[in-house]
C-alpha positions, 0 to 999 in steps of 0.5 A: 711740920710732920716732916718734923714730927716724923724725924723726931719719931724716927731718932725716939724709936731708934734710941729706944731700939739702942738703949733696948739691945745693950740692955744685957739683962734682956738682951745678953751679948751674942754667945752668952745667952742661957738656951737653956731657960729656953722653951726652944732647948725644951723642945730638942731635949724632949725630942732628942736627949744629950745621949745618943745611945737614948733615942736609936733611929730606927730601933727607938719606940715611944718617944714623947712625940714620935717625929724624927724630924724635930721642926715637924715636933714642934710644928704639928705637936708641941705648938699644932693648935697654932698650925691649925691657925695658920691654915685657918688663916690661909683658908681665910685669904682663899675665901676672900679671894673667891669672894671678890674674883669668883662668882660668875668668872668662868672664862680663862684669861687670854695669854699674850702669847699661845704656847706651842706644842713643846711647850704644852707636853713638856709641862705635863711631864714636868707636872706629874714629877714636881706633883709627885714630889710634893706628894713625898714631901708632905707625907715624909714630913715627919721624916726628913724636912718637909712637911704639909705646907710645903708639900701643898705649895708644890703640888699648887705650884703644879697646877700654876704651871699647867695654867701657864704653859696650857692656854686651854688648860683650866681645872676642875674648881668644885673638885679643889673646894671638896678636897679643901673641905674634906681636909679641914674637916678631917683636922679639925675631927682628929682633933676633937678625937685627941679631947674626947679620947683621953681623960684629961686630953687636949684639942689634937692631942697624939692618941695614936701610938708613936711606934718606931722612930724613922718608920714611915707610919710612925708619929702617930697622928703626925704624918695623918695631919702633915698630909691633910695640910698638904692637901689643904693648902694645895687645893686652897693655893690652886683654887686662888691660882683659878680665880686669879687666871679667869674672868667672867665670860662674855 
């Protein structure tokens, strides 16, 4: 009998799926929708008008928002209470697993295999390069594509690295839980700056100036919040990688 009832849920949700789609008004054919009664056309004409003699990379000043990369407009102005969301939600995940892994876990878990010494000093290398780049990909995230989250994921992705190629390897946690604090504490004040500063302001409004677009320190508080994210997420992805890589010792 619930196989049943389940199979005829399954063709009522698909029917209701096909009857939805050729519904033109709400779901117009490809290709004959109007962009631009969408919110996503606003976002580009505000970032990037029709005429190209308007907004001069590297000679511009003042844009609305500043980035010359139009995702980190929308990621980390038009729509930043909602990234700060987002990483609050990562923040969340982190505890949680500190919570239930961390504690009195204090030795590293044994490999099933012992990394020779090629191994050991070809990661370090590797370590400080892919390190590097994602300190340039957080802090050109307002540049080129990129940005805080990705920038972190690489600069954990460093640290996962040493922990598998290095059987002795293991970081300093209280260091990674002090740079998460610092850079949560950072975002949440810039933001709280943006309200108090302007009258009529808003919670991480931009109240610095947007100077030249294309220039390194330009945007605003933009590449400021880009790097804090960067440094959150990493010390939070590479606290989970510690707690998930020790136990607790004997």
């Amino acid at each position: 009998m619930k196989n049943f009832l389940a199979f005829i849920a399954v063709l009522a949700l698909g029917y209701m799926i096909v009857v939805s789609l050729n519904n033109n008004e709400a779901f117009p054919n490809y290709g004959e929708a109007d962009v631009s009664t969408r919110v996503s056309q606003a976002y580009i004409d505000r970032s990037v008008t029709e005429d190209p003699g308007d907004i001069i990379f590297g000679e511009a000043t003042n844009l609305e928002s500043g980035p010359a990369n139009i995702v980190t407009a929308i990621v980390a102005d038009y729509r930043s209470f909602d990234t700060l969301g987002e990483v609050t939600v990562l923040f969340v995940s982190s505890l949680g697993v500190a919570l239930l892994l961390g504690g009195v876990r204090q030795k590293r878990i044994e490999l099933n295999f012992h990394p020779n010494f090629m191994l050991k000093v070809g990661s370090r290398a590797l370590f400080g390069i892919i390190l590097m780049t994602g300190v340039y990909v957080a802090i050109h995230g307002h540049l080129t594509p990129g940005g805080g989250f990705p920038g972190g994921a690489m600069i954990a992705s460093s640290i996962l690295l040493l922990y598998l190629a290095d059987d002795e390897f293991r970081a300093k946690i209280k260091g990674f839980k002090m740079l998460e604090s610092f850079a949560g504490t950072a975002y949440v004040l810039i933001g709280l700056t943006g309200l108090l500063l302007i009258d009529g302001g808003f919670f991480l409004e931009n109240f610095l100036d947007n100077g030249v677009i294309g220039n390194l320190f330009s945007a605003g508080i933009i590449p400021i919040v880009y790097v804090l994210i960067g440094l959150k997420v990493g010390s939070e992805i590479s606290g989970i990688i510690d707690n998930f890589l020790t136990e607790e010792a004997v």
